[in-house]
N, CA and C atoms as an extended XYZ file, in Angstrom:
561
Properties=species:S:1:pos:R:3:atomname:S:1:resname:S:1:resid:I:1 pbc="F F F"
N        -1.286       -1.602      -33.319 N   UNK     1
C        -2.738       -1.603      -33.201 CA  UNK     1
C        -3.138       -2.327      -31.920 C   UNK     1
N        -4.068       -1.646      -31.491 N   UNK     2
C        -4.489       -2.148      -30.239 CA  UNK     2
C        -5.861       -2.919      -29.767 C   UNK     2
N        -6.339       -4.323      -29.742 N   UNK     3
C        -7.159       -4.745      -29.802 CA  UNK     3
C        -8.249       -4.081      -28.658 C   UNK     3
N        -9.260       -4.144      -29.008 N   UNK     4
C       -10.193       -3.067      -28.005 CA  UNK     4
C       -11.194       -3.833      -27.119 C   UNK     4
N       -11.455       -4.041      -26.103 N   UNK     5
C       -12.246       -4.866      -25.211 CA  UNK     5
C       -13.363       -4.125      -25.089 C   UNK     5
N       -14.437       -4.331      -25.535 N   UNK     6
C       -16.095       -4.230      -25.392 CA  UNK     6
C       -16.218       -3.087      -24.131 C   UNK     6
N       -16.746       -1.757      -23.969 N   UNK     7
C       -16.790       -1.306      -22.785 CA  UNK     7
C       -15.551       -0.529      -22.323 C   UNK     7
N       -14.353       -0.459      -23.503 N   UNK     8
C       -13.246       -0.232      -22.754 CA  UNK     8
C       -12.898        1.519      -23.157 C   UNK     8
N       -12.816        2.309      -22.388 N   UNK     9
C       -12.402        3.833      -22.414 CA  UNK     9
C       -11.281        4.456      -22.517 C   UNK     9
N       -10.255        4.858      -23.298 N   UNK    10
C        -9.226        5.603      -23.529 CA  UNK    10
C        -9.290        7.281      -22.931 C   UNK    10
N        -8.625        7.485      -22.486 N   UNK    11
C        -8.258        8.643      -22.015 CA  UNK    11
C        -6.240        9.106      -21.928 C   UNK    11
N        -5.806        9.900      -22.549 N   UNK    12
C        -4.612       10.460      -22.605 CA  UNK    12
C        -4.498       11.366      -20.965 C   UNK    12
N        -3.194       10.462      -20.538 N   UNK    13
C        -2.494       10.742      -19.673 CA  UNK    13
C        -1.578       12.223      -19.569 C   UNK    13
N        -2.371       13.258      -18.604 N   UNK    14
C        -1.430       14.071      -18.560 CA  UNK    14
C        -0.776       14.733      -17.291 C   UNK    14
N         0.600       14.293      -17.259 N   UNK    15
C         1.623       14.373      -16.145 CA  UNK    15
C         2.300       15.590      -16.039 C   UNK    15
N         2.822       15.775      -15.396 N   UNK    16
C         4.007       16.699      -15.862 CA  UNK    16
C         5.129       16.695      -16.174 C   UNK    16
N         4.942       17.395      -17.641 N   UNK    17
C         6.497       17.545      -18.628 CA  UNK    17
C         5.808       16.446      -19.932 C   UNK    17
N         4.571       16.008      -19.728 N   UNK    18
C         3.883       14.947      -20.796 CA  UNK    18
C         3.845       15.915      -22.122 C   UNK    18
N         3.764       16.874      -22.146 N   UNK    19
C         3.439       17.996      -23.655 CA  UNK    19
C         5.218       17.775      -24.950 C   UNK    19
N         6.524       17.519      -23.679 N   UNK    20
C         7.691       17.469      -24.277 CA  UNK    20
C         8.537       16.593      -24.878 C   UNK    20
N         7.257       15.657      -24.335 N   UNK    21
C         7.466       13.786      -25.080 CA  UNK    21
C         7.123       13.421      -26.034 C   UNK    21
N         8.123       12.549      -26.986 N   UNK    22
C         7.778       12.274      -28.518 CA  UNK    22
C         6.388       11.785      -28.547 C   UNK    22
N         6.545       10.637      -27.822 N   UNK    23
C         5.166        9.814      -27.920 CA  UNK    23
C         3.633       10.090      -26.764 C   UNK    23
N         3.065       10.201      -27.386 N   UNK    24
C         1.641       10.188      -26.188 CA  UNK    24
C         1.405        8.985      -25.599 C   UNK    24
N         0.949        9.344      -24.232 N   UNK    25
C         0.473        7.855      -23.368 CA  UNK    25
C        -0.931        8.040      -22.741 C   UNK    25
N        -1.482        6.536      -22.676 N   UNK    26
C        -2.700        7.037      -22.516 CA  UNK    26
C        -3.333        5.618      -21.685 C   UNK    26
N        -4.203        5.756      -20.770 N   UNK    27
C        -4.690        4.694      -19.363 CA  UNK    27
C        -6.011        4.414      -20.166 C   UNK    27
N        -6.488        2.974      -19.747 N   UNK    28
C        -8.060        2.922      -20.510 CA  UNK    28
C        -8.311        2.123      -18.470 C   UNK    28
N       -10.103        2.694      -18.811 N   UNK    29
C       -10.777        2.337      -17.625 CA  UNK    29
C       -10.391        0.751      -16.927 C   UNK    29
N        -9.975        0.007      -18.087 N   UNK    30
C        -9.588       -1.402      -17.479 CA  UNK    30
C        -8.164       -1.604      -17.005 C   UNK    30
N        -7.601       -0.480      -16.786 N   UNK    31
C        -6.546       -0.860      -16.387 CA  UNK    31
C        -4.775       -0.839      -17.221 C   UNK    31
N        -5.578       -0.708      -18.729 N   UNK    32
C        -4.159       -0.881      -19.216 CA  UNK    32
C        -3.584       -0.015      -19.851 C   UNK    32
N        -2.103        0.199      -20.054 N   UNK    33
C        -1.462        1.699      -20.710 CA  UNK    33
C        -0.971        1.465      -21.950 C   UNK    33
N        -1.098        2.719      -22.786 N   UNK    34
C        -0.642        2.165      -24.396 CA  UNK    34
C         0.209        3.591      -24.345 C   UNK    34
N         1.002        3.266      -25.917 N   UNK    35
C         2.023        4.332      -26.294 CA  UNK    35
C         1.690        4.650      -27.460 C   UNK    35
N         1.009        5.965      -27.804 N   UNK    36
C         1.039        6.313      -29.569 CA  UNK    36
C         1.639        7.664      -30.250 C   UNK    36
N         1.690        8.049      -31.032 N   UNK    37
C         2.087        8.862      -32.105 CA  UNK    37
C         0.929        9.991      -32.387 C   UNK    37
N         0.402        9.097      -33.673 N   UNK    38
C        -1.223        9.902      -34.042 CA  UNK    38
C        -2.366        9.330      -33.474 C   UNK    38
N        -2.292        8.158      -33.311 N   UNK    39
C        -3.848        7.772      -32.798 CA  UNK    39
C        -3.656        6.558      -32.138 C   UNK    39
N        -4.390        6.095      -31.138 N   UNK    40
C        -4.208        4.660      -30.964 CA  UNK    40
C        -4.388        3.349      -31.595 C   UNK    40
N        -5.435        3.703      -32.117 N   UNK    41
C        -6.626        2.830      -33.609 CA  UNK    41
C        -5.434        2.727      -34.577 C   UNK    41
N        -4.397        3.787      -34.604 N   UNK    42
C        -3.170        3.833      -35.533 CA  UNK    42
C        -2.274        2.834      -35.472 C   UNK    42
N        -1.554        3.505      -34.492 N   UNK    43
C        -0.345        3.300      -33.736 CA  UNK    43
C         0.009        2.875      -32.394 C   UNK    43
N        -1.005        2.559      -32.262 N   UNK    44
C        -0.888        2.238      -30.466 CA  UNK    44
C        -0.557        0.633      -29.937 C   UNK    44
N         0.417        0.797      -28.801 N   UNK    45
C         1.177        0.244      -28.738 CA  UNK    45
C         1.122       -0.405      -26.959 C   UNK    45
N         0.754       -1.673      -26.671 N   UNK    46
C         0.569       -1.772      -25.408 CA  UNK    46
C         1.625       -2.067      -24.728 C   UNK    46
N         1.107       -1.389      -23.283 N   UNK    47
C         2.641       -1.127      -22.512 CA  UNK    47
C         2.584       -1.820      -20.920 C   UNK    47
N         3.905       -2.699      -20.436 N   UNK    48
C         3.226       -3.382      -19.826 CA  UNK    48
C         4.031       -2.838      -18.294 C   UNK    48
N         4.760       -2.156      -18.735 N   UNK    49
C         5.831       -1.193      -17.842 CA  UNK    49
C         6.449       -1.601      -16.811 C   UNK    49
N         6.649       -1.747      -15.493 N   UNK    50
C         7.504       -2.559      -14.793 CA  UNK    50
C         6.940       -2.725      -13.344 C   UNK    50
N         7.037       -2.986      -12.689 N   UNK    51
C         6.367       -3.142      -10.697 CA  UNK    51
C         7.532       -2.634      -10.427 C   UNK    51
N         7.169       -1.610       -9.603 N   UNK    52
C         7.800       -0.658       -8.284 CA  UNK    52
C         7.073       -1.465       -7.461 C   UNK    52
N         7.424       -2.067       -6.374 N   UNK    53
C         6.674       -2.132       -5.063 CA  UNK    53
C         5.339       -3.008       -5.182 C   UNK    53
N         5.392       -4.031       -6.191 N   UNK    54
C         4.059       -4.568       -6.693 CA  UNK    54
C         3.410       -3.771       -7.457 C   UNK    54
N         3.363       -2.500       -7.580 N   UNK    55
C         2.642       -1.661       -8.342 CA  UNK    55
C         3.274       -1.501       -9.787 C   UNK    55
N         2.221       -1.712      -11.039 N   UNK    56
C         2.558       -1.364      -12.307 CA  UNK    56
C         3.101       -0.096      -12.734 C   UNK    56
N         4.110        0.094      -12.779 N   UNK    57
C         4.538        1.750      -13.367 CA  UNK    57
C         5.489        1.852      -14.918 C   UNK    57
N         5.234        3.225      -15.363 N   UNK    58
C         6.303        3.543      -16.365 CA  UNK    58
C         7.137        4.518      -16.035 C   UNK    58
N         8.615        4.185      -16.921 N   UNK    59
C         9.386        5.253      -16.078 CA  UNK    59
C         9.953        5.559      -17.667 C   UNK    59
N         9.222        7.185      -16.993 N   UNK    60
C         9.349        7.990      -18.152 CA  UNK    60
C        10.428        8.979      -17.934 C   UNK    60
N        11.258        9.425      -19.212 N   UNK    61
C        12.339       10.651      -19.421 CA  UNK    61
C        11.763       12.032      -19.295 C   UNK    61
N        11.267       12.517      -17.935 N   UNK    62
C        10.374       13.842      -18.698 CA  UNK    62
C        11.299       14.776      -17.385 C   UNK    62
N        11.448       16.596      -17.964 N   UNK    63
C        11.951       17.365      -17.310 CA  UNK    63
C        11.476       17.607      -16.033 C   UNK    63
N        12.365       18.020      -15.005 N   UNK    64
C        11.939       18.628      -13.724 CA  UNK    64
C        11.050       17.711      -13.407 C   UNK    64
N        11.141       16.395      -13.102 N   UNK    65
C        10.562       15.078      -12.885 CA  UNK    65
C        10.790       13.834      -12.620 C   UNK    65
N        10.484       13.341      -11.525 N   UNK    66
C        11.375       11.896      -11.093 CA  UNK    66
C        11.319       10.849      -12.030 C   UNK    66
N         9.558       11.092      -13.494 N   UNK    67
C         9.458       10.150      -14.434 CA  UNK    67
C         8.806        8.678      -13.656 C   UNK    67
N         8.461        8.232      -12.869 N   UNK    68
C         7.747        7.144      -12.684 CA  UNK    68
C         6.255        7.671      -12.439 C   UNK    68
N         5.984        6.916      -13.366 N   UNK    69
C         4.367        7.046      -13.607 CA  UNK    69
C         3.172        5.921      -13.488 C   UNK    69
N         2.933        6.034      -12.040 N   UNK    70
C         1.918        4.792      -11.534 CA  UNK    70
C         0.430        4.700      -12.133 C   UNK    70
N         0.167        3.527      -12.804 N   UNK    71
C        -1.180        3.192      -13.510 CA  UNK    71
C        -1.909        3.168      -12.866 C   UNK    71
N        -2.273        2.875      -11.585 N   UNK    72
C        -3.187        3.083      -10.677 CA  UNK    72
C        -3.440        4.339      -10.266 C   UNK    72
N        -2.575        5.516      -10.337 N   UNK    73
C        -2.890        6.955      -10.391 CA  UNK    73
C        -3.433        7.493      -11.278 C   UNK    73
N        -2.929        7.204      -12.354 N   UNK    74
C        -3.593        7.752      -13.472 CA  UNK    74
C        -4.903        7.524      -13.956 C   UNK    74
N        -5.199        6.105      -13.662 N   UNK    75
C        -6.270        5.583      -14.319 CA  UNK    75
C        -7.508        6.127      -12.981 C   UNK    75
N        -6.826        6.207      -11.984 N   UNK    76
C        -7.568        7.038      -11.019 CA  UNK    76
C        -8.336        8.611      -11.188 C   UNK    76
N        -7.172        9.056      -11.552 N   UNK    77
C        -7.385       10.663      -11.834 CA  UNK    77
C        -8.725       11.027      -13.022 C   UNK    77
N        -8.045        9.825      -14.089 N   UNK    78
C        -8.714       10.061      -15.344 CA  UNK    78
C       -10.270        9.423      -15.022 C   UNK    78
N       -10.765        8.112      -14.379 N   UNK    79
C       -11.692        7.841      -14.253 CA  UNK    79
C       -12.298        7.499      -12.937 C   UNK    79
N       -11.801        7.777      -11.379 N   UNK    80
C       -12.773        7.845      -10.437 CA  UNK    80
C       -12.904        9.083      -10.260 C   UNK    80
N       -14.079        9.649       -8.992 N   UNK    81
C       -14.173       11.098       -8.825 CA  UNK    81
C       -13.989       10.527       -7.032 C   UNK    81
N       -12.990       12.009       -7.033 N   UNK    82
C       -13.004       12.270       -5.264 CA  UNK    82
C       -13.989       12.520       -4.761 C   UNK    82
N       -14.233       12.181       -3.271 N   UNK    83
C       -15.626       12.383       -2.886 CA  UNK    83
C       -14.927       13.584       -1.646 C   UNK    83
N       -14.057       13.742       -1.468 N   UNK    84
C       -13.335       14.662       -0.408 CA  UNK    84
C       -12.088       15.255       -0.964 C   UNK    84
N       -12.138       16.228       -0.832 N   UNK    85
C       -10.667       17.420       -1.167 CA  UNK    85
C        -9.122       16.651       -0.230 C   UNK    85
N        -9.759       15.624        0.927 N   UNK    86
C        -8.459       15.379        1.444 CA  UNK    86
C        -8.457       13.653        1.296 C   UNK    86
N        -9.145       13.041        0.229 N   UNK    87
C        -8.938       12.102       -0.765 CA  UNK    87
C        -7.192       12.626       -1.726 C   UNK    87
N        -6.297       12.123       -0.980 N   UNK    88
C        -5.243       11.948       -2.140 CA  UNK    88
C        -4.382       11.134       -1.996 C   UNK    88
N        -5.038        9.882       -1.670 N   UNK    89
C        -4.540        8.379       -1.951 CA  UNK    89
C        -4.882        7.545       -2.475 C   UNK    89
N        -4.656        6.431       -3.720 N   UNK    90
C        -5.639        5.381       -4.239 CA  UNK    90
C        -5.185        4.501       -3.709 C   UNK    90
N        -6.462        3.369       -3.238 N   UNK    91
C        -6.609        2.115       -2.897 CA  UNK    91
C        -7.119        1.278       -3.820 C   UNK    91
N        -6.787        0.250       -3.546 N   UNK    92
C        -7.193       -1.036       -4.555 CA  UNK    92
C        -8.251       -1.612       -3.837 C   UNK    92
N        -9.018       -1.722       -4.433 N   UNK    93
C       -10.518       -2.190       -3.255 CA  UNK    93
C       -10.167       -3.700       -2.763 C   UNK    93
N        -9.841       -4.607       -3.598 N   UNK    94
C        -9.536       -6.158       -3.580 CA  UNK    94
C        -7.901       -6.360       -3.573 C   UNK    94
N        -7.922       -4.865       -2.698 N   UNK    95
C        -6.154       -5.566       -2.500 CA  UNK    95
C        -5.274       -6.038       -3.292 C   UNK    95
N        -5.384       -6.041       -4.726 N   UNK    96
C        -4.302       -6.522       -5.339 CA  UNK    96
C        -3.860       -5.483       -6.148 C   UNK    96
N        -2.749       -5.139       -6.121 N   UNK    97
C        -1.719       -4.272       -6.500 CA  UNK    97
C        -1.718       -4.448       -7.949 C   UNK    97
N        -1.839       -5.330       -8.764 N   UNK    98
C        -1.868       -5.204      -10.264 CA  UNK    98
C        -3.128       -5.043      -11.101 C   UNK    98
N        -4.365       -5.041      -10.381 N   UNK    99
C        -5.831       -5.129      -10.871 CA  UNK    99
C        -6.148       -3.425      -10.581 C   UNK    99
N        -5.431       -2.411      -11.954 N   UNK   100
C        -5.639       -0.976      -12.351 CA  UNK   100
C        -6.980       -1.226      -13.051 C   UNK   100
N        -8.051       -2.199      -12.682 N   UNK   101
C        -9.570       -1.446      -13.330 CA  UNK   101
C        -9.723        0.277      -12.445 C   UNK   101
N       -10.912        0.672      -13.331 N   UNK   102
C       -11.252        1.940      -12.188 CA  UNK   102
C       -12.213        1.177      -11.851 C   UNK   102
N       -13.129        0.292      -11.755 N   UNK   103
C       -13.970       -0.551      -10.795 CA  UNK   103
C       -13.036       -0.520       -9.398 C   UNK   103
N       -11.524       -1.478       -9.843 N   UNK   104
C       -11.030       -1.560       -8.583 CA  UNK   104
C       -10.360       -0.332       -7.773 C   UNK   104
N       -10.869        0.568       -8.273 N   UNK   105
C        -9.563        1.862       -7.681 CA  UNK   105
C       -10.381        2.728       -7.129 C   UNK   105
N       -10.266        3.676       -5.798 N   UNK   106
C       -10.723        4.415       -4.842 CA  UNK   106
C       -10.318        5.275       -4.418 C   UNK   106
N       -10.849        6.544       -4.509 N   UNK   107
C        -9.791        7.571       -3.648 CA  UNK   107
C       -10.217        7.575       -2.386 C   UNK   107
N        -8.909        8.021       -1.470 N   UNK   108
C        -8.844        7.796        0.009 CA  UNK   108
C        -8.204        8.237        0.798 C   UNK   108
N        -8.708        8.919        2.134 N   UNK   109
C        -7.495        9.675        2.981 CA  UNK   109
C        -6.739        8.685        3.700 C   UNK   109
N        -5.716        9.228        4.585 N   UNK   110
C        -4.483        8.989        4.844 CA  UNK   110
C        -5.588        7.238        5.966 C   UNK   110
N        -6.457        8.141        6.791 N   UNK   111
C        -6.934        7.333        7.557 CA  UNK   111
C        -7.782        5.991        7.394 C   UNK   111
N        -8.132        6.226        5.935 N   UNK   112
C        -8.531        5.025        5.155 CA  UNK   112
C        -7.903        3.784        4.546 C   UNK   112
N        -6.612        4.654        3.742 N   UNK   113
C        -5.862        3.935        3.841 CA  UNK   113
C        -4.922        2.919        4.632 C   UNK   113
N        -5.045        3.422        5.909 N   UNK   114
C        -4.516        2.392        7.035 CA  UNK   114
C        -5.092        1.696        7.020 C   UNK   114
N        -6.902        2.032        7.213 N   UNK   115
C        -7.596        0.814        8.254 CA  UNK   115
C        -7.770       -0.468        7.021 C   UNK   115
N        -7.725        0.480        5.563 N   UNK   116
C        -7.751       -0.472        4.294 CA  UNK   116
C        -6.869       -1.318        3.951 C   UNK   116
N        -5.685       -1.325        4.826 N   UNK   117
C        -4.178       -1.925        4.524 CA  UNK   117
C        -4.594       -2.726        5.784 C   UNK   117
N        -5.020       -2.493        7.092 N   UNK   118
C        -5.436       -3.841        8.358 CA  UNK   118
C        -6.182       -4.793        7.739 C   UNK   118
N        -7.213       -4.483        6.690 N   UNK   119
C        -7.905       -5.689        6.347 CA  UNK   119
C        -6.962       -6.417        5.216 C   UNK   119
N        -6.208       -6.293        4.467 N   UNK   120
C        -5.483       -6.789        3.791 CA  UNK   120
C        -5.248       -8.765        4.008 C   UNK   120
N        -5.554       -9.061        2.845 N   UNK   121
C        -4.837      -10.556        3.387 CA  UNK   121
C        -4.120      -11.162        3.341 C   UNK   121
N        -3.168      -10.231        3.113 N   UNK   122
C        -1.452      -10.530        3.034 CA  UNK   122
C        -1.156       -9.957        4.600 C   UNK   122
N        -1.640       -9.120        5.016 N   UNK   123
C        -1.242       -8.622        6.293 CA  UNK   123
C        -2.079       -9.232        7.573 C   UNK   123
N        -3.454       -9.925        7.488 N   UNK   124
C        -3.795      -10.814        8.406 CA  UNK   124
C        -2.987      -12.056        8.329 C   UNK   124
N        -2.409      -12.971        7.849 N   UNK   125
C        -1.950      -13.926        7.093 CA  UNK   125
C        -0.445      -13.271        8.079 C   UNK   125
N        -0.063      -12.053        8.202 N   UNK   126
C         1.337      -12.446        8.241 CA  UNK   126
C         1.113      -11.707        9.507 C   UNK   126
N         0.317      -11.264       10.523 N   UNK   127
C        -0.150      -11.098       11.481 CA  UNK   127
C        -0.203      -12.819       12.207 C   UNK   127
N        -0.930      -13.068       11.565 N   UNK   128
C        -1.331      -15.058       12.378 CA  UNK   128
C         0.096      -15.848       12.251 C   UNK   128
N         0.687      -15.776       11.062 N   UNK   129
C         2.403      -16.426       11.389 CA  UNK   129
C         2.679      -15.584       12.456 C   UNK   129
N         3.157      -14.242       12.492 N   UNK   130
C         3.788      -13.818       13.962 CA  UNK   130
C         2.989      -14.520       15.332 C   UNK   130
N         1.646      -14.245       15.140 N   UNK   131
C         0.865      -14.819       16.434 CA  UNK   131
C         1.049      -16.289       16.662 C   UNK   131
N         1.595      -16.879       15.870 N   UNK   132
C         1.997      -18.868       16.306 CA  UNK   132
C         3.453      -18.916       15.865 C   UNK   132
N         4.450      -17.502       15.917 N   UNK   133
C         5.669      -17.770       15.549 CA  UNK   133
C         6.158      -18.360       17.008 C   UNK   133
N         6.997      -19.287       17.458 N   UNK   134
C         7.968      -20.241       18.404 CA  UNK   134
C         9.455      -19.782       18.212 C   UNK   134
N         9.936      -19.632       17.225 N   UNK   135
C        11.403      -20.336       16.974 CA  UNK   135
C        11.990      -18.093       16.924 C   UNK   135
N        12.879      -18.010       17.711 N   UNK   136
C        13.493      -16.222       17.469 CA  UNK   136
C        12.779      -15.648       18.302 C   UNK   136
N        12.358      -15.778       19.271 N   UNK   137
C        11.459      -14.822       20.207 CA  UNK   137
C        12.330      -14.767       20.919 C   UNK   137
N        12.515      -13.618       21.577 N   UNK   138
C        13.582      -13.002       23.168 CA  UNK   138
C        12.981      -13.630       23.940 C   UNK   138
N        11.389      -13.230       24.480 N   UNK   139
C        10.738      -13.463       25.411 CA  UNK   139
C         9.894      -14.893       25.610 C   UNK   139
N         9.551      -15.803       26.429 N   UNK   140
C         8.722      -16.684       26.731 CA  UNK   140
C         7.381      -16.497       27.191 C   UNK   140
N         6.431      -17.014       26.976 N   UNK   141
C         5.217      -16.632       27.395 CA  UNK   141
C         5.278      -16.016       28.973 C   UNK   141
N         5.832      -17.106       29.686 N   UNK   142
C         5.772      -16.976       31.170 CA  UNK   142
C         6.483      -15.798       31.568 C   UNK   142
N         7.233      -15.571       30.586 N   UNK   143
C         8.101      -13.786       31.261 CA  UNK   143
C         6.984      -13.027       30.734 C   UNK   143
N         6.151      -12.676       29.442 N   UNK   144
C         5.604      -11.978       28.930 CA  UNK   144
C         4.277      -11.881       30.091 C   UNK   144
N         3.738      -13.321       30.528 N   UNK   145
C         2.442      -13.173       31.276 CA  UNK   145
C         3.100      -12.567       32.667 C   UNK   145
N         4.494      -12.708       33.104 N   UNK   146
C         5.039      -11.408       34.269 CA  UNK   146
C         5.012      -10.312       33.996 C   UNK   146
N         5.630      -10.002       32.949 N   UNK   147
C         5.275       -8.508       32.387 CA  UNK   147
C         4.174       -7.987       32.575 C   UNK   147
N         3.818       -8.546       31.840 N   UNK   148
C         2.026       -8.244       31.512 CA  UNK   148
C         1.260       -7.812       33.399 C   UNK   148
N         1.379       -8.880       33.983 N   UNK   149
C         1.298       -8.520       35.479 CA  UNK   149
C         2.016       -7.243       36.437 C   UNK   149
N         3.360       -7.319       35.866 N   UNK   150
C         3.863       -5.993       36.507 CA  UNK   150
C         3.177       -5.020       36.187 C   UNK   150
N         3.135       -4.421       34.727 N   UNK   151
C         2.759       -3.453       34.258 CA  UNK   151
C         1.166       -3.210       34.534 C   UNK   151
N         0.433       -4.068       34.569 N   UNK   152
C        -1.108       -3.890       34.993 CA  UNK   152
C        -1.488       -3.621       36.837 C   UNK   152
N        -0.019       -3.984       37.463 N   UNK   153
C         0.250       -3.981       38.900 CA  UNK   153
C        -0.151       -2.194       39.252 C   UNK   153
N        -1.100       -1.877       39.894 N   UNK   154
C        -1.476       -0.121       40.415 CA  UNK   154
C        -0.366       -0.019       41.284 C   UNK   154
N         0.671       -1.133       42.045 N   UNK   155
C         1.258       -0.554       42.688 CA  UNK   155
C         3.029       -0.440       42.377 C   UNK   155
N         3.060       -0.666       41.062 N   UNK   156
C         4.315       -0.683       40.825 CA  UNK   156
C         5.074        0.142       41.132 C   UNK   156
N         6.282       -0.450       41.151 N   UNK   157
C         7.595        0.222       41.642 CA  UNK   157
C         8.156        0.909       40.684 C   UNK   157
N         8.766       -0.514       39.879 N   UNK   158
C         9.783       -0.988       38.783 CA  UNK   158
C         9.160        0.223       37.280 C   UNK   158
N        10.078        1.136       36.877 N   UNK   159
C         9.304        2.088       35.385 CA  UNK   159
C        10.013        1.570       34.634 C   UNK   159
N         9.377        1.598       33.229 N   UNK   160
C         9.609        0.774       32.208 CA  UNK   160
C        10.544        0.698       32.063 C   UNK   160
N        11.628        1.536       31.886 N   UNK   161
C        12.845        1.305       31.358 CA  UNK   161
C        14.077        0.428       32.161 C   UNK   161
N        13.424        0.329       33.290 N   UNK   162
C        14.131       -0.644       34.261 CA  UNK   162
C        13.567       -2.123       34.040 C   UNK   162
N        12.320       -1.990       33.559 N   UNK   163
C        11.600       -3.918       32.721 CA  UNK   163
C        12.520       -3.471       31.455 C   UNK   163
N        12.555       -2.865       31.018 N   UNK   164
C        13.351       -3.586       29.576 CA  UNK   164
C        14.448       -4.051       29.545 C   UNK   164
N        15.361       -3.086       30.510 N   UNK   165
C        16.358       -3.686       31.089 CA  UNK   165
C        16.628       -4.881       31.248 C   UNK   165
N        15.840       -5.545       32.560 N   UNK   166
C        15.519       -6.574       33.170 CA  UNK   166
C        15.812       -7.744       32.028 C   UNK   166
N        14.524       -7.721       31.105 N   UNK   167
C        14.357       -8.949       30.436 CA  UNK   167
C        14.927       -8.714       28.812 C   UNK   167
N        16.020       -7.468       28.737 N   UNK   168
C        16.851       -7.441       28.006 CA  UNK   168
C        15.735       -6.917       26.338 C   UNK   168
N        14.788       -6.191       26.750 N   UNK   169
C        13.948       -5.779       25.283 CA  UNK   169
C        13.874       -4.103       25.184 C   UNK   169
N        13.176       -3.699       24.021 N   UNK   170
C        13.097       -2.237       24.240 CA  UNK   170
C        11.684       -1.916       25.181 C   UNK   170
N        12.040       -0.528       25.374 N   UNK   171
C        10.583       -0.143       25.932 CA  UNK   171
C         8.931       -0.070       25.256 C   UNK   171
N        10.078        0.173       23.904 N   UNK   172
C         8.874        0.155       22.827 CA  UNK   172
C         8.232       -1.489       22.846 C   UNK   172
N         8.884       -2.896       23.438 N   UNK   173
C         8.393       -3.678       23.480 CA  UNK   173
C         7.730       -3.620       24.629 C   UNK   173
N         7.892       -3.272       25.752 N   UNK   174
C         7.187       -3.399       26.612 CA  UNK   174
C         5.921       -2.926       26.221 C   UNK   174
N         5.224       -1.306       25.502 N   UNK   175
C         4.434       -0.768       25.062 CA  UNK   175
C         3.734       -1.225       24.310 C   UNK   175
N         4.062       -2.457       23.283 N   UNK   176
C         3.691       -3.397       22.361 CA  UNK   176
C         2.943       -4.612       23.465 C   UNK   176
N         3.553       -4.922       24.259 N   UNK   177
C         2.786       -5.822       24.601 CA  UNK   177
C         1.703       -5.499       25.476 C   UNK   177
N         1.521       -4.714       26.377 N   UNK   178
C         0.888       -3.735       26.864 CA  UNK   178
C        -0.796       -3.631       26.157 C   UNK   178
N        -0.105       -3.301       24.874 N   UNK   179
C        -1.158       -2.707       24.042 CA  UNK   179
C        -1.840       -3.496       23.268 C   UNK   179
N        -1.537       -4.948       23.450 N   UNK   180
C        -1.422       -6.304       22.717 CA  UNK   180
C        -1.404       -6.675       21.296 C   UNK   180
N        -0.504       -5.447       21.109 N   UNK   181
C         0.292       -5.285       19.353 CA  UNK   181
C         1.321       -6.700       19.649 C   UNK   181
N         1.703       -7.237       20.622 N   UNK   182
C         2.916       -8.181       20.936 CA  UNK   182
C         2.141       -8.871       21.515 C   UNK   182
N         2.606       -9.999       21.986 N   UNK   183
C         1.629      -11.103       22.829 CA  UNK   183
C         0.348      -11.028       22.955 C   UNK   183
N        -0.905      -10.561       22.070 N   UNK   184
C        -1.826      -10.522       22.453 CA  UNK   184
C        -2.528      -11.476       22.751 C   UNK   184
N        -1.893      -12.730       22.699 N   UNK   185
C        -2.661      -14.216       23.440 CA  UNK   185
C        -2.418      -14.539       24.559 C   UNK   185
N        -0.993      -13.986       24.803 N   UNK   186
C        -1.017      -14.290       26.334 CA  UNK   186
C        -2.048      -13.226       27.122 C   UNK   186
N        -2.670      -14.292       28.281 N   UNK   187
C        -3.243      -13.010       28.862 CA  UNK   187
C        -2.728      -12.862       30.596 C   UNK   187
């Protein structure tokens, strides 16, 4: 039996290969997944399933099917509405990977999802350690602020792959710093 939270919506989960499974499963608007038989009010059974990747999932036995079944998809499908046909990604509005309300859940294209993962504050946070990291760097400021000078130089000689050479990095670093994905404090 499943205690019921004020406001809270059941809806049965349907996946594919879900019709060939003993038990029915089913997402409620707040987030959480149960397992029943005949009814939930019955038999229902809360399920707390496992983190893939921070994300809550169940990994189900079902045919012609990899069987992992993400709560944040489902509870998506069943209770937000797409606002675009090329919406087929969910985001967590508050960034946290275990908060499956449909309050917190959004559908979103590919391009949303990026700029929604830059604001992240696990990823500013580990943006600012790299930006005051000291200790494992190849390069020194003072080579980077040469770099930085060659490459902004109209009359250069030297093409990239002869600076990477040089100061022993890839080109793709040179392009990084350039672009001030890398050193963007030095100027």
């Amino acid at each position: 039996m499943i205690k019921k939270i004020p406001g809270e919506i059941w809806k049965q989960m349907q996946f594919s290969g879900y019709k060939n499974l003993k038990k029915k499963y089913a997402v409620s608007n707040h987030g959480r997944a149960a397992s029943y038989s005949d009814s939930l009010a019955k038999d229902g059974k809360l399920l707390n399933g496992s983190l893939t990747s921070g994300y809550r999932t169940l990994n189900l036995h079902v045919e012609n099917g990899n069987g992992t079944i993400y709560f944040h998809r489902e509870v998506a499908k069943l209770f937000c509405k797409k606002k675009s046909p090329k919406a087929k990604y969910v985001i967590h509005v508050n960034h946290k990977k275990v908060d499956n309300t449909a309050k917190n859940l959004k559908w979103a294209t590919l391009e949303e999802v990026s700029s929604h993962q830059q604001n992240s504050p696990l990823k500013i946070a580990y943006k600012k350690r790299q930006a005051n990291r000291t200790v494992g760097l190849k390069l020194t400021a003072v080579q980077v602020k040469t770099i930085k000078d060659t490459i902004n130089n109209p009359k250069r000689k030297i093409t990239y792959k002869k600076l990477a050479e040089k100061y022993k990095v890839s080109e793709m670093t040179l392009y990084r710093i350039k672009s001030g994905e890398n050193w963007g404090k030095v100027k």
